[in-house]
mmJSON file of the N, C-alpha and C atoms, coordinates in Angstrom:
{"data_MODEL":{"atom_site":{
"group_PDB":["ATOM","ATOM","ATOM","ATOM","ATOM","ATOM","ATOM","ATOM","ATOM","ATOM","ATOM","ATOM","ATOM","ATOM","ATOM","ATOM","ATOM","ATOM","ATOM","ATOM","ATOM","ATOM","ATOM","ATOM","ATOM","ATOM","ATOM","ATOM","ATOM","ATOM","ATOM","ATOM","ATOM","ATOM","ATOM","ATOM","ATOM","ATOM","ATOM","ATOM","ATOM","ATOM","ATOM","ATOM","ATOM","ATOM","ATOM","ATOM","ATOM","ATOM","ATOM","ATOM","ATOM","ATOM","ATOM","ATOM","ATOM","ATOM","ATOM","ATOM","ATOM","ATOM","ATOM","ATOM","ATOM","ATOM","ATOM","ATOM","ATOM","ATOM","ATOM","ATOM","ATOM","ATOM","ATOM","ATOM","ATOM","ATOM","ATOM","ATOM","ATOM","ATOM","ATOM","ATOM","ATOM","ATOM","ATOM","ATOM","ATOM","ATOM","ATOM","ATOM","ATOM","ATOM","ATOM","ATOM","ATOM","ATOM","ATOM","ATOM","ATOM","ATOM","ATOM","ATOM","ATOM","ATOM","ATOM","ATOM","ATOM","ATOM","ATOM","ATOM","ATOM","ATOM","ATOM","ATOM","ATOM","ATOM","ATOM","ATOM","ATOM","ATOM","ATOM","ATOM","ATOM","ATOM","ATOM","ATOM","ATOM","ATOM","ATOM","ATOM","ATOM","ATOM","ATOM","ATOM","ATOM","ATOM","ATOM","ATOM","ATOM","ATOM","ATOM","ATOM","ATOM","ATOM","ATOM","ATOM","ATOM","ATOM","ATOM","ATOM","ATOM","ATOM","ATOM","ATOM","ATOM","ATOM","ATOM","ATOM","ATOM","ATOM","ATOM","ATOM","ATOM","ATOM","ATOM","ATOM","ATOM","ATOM","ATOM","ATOM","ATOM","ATOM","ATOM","ATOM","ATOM","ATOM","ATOM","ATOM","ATOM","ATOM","ATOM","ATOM","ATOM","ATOM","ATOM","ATOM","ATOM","ATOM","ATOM","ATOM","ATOM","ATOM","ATOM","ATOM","ATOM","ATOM","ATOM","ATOM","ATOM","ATOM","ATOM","ATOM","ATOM","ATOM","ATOM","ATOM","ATOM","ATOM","ATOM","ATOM","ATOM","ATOM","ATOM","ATOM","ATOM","ATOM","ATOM","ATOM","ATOM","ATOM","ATOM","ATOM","ATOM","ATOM","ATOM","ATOM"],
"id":[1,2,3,4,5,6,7,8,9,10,11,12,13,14,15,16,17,18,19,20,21,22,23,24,25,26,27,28,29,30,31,32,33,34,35,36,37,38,39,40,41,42,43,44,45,46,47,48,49,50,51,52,53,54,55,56,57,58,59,60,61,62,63,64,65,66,67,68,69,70,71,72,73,74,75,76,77,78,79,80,81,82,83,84,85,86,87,88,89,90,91,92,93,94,95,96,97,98,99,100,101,102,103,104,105,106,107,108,109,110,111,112,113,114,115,116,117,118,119,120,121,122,123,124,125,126,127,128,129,130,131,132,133,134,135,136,137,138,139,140,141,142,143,144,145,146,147,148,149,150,151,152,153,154,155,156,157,158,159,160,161,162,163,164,165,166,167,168,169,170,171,172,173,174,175,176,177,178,179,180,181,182,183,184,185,186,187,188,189,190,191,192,193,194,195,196,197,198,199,200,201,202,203,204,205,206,207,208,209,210,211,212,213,214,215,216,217,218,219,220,221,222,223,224,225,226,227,228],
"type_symbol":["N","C","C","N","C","C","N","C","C","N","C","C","N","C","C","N","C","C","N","C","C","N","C","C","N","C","C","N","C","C","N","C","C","N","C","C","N","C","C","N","C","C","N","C","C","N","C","C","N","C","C","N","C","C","N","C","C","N","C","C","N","C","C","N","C","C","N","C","C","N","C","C","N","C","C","N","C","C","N","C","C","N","C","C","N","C","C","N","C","C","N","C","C","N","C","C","N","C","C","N","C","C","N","C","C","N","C","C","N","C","C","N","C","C","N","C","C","N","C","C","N","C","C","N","C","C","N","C","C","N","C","C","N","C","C","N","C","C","N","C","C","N","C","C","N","C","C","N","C","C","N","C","C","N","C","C","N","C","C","N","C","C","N","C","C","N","C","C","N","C","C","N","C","C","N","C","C","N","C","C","N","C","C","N","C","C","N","C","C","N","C","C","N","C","C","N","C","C","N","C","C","N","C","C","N","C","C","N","C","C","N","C","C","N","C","C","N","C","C","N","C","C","N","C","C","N","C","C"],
"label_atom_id":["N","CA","C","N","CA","C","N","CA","C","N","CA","C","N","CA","C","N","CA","C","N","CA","C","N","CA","C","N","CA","C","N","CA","C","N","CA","C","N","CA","C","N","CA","C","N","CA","C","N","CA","C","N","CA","C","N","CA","C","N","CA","C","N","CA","C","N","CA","C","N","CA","C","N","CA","C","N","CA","C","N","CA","C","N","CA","C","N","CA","C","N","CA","C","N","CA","C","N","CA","C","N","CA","C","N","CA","C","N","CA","C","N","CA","C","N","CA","C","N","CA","C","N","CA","C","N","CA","C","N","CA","C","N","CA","C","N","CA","C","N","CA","C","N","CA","C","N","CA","C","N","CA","C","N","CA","C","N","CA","C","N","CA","C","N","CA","C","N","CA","C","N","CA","C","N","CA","C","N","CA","C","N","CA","C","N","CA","C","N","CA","C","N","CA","C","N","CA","C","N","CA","C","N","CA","C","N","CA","C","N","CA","C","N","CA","C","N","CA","C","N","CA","C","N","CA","C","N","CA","C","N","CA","C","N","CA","C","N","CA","C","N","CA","C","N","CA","C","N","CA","C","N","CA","C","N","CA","C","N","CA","C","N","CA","C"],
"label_alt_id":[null,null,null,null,null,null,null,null,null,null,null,null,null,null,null,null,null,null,null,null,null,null,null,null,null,null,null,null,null,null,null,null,null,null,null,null,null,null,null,null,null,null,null,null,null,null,null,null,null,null,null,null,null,null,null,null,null,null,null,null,null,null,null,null,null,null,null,null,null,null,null,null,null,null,null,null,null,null,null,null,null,null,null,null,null,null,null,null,null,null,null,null,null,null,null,null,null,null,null,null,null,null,null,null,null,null,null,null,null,null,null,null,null,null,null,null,null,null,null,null,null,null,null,null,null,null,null,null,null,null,null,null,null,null,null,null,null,null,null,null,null,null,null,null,null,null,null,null,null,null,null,null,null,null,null,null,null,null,null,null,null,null,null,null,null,null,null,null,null,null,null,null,null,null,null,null,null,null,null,null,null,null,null,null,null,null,null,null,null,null,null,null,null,null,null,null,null,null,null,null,null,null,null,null,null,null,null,null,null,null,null,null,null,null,null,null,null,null,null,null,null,null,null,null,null,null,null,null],
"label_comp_id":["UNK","UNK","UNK","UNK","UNK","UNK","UNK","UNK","UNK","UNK","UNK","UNK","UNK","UNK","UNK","UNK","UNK","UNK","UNK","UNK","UNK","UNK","UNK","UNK","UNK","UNK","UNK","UNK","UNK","UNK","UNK","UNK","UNK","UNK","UNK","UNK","UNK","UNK","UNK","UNK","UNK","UNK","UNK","UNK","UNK","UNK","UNK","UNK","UNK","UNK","UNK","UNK","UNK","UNK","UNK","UNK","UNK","UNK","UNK","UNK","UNK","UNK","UNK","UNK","UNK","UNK","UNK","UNK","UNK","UNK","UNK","UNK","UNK","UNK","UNK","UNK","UNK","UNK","UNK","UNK","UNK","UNK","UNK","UNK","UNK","UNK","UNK","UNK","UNK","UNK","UNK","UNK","UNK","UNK","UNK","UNK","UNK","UNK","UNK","UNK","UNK","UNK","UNK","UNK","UNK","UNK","UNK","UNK","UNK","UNK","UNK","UNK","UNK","UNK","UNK","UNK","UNK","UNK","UNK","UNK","UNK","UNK","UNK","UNK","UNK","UNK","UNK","UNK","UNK","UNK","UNK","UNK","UNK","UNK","UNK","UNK","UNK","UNK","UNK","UNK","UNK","UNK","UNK","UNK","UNK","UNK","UNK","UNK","UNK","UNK","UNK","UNK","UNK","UNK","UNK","UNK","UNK","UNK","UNK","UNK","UNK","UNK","UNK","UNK","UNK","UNK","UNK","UNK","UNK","UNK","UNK","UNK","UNK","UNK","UNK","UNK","UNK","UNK","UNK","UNK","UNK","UNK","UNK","UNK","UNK","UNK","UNK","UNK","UNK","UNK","UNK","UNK","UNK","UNK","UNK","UNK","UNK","UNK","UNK","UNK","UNK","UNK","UNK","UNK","UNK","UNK","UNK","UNK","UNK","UNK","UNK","UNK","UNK","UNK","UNK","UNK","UNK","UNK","UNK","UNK","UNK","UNK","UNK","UNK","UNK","UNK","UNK","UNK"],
"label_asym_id":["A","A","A","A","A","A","A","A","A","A","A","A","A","A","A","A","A","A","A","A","A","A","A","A","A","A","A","A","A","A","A","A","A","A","A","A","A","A","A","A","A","A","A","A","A","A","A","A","A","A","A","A","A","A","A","A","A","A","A","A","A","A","A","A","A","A","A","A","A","A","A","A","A","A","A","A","A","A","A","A","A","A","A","A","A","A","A","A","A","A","A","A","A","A","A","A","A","A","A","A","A","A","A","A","A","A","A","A","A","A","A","A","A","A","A","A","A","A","A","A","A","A","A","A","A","A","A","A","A","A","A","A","A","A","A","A","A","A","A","A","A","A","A","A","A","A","A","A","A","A","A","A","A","A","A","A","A","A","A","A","A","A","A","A","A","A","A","A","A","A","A","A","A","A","A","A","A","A","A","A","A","A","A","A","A","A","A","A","A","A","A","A","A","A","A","A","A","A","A","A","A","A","A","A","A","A","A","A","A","A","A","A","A","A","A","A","A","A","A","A","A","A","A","A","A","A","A","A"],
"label_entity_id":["1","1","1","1","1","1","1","1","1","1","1","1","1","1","1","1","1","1","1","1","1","1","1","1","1","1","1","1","1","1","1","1","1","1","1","1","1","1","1","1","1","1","1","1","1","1","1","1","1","1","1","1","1","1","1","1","1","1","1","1","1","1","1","1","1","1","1","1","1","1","1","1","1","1","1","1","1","1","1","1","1","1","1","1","1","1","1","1","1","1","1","1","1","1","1","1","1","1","1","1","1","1","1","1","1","1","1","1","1","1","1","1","1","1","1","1","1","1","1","1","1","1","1","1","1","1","1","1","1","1","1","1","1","1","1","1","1","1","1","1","1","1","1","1","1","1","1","1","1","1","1","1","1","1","1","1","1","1","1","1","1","1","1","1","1","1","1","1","1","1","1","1","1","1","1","1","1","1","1","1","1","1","1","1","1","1","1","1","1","1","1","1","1","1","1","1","1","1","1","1","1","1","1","1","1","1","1","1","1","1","1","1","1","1","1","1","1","1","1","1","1","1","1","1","1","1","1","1"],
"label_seq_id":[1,1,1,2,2,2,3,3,3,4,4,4,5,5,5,6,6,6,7,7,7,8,8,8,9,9,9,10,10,10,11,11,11,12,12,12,13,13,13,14,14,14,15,15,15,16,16,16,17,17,17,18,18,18,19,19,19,20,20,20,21,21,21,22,22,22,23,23,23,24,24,24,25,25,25,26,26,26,27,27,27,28,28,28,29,29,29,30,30,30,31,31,31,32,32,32,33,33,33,34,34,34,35,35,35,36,36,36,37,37,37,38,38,38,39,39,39,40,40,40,41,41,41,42,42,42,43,43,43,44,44,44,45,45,45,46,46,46,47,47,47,48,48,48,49,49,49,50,50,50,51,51,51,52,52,52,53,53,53,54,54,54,55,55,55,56,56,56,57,57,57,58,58,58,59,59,59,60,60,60,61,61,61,62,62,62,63,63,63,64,64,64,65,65,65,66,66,66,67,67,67,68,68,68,69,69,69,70,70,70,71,71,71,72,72,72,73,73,73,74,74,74,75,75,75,76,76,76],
"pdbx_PDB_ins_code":[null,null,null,null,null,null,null,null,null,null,null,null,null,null,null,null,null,null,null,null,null,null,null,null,null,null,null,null,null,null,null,null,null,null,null,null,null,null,null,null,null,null,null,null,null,null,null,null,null,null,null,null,null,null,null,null,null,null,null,null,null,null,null,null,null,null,null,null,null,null,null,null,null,null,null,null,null,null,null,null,null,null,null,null,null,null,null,null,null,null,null,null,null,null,null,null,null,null,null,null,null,null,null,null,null,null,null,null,null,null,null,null,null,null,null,null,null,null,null,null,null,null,null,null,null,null,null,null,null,null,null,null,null,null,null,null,null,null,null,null,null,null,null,null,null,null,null,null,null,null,null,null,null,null,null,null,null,null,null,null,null,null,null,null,null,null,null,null,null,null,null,null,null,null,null,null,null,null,null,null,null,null,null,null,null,null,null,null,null,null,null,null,null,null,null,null,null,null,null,null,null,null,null,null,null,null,null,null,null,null,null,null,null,null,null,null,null,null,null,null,null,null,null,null,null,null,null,null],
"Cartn_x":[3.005,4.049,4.149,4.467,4.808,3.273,1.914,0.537,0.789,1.255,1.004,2.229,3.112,4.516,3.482,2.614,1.673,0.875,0.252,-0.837,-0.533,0.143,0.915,1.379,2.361,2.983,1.629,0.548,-0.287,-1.229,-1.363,-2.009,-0.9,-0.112,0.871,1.061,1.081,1.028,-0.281,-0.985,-2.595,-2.896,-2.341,-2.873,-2.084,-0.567,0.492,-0.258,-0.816,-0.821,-2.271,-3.075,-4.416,-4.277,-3.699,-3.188,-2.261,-1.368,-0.798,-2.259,-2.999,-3.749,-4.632,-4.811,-6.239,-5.18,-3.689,-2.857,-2.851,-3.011,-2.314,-3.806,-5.001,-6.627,-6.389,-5.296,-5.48,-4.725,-3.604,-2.969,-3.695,-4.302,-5.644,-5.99,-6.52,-7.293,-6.351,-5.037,-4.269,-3.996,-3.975,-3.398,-4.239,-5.701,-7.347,-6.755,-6.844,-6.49,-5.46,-4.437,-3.462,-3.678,-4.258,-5.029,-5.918,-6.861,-7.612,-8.828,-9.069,-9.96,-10.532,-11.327,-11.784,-12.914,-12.55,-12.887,-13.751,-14.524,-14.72,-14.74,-14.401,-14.115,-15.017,-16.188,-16.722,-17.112,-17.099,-17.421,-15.693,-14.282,-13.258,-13.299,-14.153,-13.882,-14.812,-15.962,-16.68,-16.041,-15.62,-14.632,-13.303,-12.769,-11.924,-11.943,-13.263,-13.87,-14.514,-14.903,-15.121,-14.154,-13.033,-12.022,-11.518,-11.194,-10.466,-11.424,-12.727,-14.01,-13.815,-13.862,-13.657,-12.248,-11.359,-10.013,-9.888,-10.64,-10.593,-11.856,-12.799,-13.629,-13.086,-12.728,-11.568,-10.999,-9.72,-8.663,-9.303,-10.8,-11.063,-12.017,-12.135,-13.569,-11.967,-11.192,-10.064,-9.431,-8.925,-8.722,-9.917,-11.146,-12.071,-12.488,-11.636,-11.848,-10.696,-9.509,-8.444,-8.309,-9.056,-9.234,-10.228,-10.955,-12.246,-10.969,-10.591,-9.527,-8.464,-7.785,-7.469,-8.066,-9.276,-9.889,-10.128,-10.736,-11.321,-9.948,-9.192,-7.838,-7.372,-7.747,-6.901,-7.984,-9.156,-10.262,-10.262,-9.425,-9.067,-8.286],
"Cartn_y":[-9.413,-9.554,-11.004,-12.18,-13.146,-13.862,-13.393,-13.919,-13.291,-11.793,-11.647,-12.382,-13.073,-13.457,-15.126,-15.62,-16.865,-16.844,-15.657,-15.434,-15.505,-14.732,-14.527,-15.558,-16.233,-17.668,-18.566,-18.542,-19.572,-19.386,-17.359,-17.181,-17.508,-17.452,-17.53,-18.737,-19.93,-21.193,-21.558,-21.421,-21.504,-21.253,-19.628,-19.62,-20.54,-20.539,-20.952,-22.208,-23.173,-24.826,-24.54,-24.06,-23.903,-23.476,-22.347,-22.157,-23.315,-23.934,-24.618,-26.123,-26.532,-27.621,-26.863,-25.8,-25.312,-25.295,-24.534,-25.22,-26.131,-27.499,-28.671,-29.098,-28.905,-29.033,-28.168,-27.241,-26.719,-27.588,-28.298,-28.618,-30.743,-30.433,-31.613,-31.751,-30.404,-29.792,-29.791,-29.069,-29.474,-30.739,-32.051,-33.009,-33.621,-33.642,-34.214,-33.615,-32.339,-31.815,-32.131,-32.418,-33.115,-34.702,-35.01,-36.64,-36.751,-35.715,-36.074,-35.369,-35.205,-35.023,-33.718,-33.306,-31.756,-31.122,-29.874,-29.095,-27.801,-27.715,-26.36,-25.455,-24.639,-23.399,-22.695,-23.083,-21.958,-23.051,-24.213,-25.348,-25.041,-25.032,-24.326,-23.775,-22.523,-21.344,-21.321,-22.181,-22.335,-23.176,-23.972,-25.13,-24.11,-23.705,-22.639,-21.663,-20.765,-19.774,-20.706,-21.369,-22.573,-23.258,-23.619,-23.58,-22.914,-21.309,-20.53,-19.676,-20.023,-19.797,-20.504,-21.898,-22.907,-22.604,-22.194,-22.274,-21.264,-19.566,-18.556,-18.606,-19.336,-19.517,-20.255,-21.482,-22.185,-22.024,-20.79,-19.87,-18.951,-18.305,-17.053,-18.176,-19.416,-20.146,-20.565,-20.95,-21.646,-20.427,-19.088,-17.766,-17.908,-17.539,-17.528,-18.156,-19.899,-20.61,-20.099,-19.875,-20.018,-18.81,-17.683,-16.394,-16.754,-17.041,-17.734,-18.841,-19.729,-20.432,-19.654,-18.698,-17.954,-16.863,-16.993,-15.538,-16.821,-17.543,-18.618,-18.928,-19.379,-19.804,-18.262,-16.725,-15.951,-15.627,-16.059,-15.834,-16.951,-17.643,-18.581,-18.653],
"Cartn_z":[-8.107,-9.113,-9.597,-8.812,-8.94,-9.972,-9.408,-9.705,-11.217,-11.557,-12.772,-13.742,-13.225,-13.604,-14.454,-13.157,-13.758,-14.726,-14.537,-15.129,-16.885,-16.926,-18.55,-18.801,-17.944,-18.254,-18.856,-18.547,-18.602,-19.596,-19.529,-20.912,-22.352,-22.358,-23.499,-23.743,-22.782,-23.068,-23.536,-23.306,-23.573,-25.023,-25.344,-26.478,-27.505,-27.09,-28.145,-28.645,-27.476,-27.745,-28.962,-28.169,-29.034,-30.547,-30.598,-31.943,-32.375,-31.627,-32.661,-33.223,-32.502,-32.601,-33.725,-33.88,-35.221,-36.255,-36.097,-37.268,-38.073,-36.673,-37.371,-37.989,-37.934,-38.492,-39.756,-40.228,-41.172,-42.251,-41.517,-42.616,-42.133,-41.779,-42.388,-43.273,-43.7,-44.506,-46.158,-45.718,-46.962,-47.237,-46.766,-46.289,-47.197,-47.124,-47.581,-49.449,-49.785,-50.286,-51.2,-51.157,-51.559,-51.701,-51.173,-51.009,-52.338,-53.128,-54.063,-53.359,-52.41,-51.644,-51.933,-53.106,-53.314,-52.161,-51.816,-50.731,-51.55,-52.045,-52.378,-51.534,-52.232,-51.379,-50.389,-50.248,-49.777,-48.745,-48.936,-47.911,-46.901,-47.923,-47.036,-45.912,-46.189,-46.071,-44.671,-44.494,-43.281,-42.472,-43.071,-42.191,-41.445,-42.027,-41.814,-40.646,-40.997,-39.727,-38.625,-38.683,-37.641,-36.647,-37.35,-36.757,-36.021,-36.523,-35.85,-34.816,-34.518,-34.096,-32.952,-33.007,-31.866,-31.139,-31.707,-31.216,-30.209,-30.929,-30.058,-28.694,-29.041,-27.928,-26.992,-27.204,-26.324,-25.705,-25.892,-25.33,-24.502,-24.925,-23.613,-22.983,-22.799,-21.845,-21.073,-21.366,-20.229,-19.965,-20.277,-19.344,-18.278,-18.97,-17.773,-16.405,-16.87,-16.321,-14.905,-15.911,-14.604,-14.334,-14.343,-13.684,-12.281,-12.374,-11.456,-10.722,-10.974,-9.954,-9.07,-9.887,-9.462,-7.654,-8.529,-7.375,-6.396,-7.14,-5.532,-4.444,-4.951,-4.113,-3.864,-4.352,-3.558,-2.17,-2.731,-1.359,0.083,-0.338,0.867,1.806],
"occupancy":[1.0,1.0,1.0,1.0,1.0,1.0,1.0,1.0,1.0,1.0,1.0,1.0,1.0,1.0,1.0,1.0,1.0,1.0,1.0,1.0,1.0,1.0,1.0,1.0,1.0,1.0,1.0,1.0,1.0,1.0,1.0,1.0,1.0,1.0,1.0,1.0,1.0,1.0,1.0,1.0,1.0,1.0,1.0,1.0,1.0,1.0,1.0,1.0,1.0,1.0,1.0,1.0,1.0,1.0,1.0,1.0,1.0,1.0,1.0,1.0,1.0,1.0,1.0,1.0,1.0,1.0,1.0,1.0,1.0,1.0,1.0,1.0,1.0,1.0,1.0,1.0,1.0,1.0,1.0,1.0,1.0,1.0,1.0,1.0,1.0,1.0,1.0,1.0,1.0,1.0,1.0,1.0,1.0,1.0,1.0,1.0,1.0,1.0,1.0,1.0,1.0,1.0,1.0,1.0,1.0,1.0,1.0,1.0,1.0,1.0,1.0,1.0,1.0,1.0,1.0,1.0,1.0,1.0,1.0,1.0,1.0,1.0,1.0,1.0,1.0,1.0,1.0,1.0,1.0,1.0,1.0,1.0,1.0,1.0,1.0,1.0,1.0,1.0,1.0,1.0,1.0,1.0,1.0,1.0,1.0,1.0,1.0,1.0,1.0,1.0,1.0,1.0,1.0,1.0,1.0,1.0,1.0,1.0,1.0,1.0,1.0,1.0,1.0,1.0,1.0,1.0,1.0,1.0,1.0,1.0,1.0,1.0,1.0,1.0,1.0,1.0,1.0,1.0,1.0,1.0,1.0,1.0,1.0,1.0,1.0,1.0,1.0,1.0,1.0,1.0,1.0,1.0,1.0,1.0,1.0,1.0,1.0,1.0,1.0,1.0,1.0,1.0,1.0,1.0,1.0,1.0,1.0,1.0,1.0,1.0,1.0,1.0,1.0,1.0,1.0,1.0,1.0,1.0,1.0,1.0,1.0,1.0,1.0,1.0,1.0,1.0,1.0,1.0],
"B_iso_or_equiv":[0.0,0.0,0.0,0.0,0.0,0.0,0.0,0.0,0.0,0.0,0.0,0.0,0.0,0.0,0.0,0.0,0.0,0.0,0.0,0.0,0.0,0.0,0.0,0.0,0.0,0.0,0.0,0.0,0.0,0.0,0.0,0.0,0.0,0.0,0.0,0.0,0.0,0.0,0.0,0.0,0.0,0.0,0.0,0.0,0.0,0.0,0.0,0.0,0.0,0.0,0.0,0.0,0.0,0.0,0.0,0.0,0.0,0.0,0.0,0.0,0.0,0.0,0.0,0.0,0.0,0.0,0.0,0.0,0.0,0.0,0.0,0.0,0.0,0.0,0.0,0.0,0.0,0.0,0.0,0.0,0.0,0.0,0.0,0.0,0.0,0.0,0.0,0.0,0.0,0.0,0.0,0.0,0.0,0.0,0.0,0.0,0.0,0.0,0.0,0.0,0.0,0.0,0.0,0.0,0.0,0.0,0.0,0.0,0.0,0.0,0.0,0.0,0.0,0.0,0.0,0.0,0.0,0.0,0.0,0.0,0.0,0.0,0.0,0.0,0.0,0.0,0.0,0.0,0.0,0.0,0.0,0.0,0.0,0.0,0.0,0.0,0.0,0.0,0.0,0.0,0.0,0.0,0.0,0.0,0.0,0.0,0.0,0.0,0.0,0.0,0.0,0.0,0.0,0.0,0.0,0.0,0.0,0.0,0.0,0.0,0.0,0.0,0.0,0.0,0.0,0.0,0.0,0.0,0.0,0.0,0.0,0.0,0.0,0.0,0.0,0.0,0.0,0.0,0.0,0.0,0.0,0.0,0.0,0.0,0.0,0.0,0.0,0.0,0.0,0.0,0.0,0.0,0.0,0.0,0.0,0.0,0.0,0.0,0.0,0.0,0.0,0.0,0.0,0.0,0.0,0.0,0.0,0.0,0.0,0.0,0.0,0.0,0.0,0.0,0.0,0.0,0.0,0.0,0.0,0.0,0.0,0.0,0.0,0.0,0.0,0.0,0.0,0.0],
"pdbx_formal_charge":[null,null,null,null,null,null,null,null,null,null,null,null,null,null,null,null,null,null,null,null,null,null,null,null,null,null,null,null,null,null,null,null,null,null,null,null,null,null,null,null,null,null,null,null,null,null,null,null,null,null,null,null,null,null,null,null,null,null,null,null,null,null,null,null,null,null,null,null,null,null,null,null,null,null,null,null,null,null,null,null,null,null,null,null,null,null,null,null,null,null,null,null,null,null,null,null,null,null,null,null,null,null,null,null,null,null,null,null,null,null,null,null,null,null,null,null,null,null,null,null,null,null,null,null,null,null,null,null,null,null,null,null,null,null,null,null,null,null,null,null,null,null,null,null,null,null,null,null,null,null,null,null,null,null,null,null,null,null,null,null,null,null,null,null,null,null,null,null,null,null,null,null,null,null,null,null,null,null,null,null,null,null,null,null,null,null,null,null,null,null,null,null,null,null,null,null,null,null,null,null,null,null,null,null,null,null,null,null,null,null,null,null,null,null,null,null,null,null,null,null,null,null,null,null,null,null,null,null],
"auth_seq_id":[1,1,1,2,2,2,3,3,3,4,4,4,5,5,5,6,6,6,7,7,7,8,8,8,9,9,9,10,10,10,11,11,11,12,12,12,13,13,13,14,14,14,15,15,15,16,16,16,17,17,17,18,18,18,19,19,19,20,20,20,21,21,21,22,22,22,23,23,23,24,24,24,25,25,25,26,26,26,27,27,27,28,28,28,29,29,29,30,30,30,31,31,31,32,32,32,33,33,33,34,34,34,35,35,35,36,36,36,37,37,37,38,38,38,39,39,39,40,40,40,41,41,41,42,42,42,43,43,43,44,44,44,45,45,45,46,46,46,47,47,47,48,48,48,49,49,49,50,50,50,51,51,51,52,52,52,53,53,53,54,54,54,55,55,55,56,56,56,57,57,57,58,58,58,59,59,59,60,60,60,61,61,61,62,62,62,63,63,63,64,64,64,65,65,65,66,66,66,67,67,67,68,68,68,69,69,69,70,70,70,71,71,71,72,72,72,73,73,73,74,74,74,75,75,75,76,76,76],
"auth_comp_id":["UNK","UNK","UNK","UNK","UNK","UNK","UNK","UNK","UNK","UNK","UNK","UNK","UNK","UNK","UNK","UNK","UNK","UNK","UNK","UNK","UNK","UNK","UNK","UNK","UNK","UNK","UNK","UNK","UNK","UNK","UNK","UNK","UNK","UNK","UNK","UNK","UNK","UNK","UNK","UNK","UNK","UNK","UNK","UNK","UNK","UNK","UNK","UNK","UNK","UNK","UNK","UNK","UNK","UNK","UNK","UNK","UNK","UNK","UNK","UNK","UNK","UNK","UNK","UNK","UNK","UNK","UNK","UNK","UNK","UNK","UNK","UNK","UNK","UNK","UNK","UNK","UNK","UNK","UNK","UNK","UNK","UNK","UNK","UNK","UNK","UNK","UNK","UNK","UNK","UNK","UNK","UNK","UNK","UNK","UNK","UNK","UNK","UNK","UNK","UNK","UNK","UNK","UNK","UNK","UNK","UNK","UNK","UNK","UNK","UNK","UNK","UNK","UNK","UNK","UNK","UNK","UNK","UNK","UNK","UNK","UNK","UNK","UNK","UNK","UNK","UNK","UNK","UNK","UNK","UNK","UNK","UNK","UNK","UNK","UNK","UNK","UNK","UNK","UNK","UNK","UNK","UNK","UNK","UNK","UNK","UNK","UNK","UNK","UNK","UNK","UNK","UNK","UNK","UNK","UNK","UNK","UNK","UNK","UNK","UNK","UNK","UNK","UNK","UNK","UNK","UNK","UNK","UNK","UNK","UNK","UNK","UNK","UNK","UNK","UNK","UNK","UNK","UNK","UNK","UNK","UNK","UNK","UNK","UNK","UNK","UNK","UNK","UNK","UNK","UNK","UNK","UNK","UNK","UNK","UNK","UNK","UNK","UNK","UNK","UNK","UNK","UNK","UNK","UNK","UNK","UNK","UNK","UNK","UNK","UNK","UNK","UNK","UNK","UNK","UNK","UNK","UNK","UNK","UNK","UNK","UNK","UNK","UNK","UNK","UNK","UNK","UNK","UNK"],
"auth_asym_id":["A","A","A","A","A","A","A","A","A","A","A","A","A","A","A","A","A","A","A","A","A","A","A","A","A","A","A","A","A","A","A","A","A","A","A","A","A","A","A","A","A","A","A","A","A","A","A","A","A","A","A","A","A","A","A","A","A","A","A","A","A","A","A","A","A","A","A","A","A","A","A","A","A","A","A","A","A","A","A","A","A","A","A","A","A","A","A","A","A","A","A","A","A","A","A","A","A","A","A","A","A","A","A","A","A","A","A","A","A","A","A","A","A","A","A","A","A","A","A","A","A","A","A","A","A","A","A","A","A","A","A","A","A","A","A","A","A","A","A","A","A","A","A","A","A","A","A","A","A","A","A","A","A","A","A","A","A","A","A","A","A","A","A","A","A","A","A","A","A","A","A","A","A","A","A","A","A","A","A","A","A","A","A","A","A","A","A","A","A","A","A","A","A","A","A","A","A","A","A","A","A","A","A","A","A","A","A","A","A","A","A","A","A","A","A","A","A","A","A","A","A","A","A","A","A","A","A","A"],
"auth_atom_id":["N","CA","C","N","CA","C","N","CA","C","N","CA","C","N","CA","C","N","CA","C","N","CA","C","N","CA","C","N","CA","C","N","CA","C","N","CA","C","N","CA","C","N","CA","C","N","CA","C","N","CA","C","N","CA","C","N","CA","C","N","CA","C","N","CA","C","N","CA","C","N","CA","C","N","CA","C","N","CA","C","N","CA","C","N","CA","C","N","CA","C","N","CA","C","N","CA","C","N","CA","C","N","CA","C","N","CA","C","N","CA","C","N","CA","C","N","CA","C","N","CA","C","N","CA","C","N","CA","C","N","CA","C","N","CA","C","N","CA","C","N","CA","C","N","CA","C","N","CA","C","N","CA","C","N","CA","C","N","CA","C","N","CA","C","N","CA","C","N","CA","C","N","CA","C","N","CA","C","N","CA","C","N","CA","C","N","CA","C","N","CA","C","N","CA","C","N","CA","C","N","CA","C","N","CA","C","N","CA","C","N","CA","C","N","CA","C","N","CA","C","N","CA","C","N","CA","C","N","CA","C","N","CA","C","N","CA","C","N","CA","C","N","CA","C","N","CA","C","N","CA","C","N","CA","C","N","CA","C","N","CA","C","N","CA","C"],
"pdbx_PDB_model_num":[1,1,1,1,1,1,1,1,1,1,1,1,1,1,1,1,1,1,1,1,1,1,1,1,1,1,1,1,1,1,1,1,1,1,1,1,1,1,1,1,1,1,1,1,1,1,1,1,1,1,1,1,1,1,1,1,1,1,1,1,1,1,1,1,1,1,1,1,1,1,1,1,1,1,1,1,1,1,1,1,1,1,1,1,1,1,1,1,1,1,1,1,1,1,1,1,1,1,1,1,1,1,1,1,1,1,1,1,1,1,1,1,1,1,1,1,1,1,1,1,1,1,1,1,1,1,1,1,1,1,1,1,1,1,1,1,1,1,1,1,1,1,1,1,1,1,1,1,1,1,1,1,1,1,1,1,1,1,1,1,1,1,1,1,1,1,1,1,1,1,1,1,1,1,1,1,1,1,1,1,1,1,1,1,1,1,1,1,1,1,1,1,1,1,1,1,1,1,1,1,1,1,1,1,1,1,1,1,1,1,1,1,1,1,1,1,1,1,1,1,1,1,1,1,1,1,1,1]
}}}
């Protein structure tokens, strides 16, 4: 009970922060954008899926990570 009480605690923090950091790369992006800085779109649009590419790989390599920490410290 208590392990799955962590577990969630840590996935939900995990994803929240990660998502918020590809956010704040988006509004980079508007930021450049608003600056003068032309983006075409399709150069966007890779920058974009890239982002949210890195962000979601990120989030399941550190689950994975602290699933594996997990098992090791319950095998001890």
């Amino acid at each position: 009970m208590e392990k799955d009480i962590i577990e969630n605690f840590f996935s939900f923090q995990l994803r929240r922060k990660v998502t918020s950091l590809y956010k704040n790369f988006f509004f980079i992006l508007e930021d450049l954008n608003s600056e003068g800085v032309k983006i075409p779109e399709e150069s966007y649009k890779r920058i974009r899926k890239r982002i949210l590419d890195q962000g979601n790989d990120c989030i399941r390599e550190l689950e994975e990570y602290f699933d594996k920490y997990l098992e090791f410290h319950k095998n001890k």
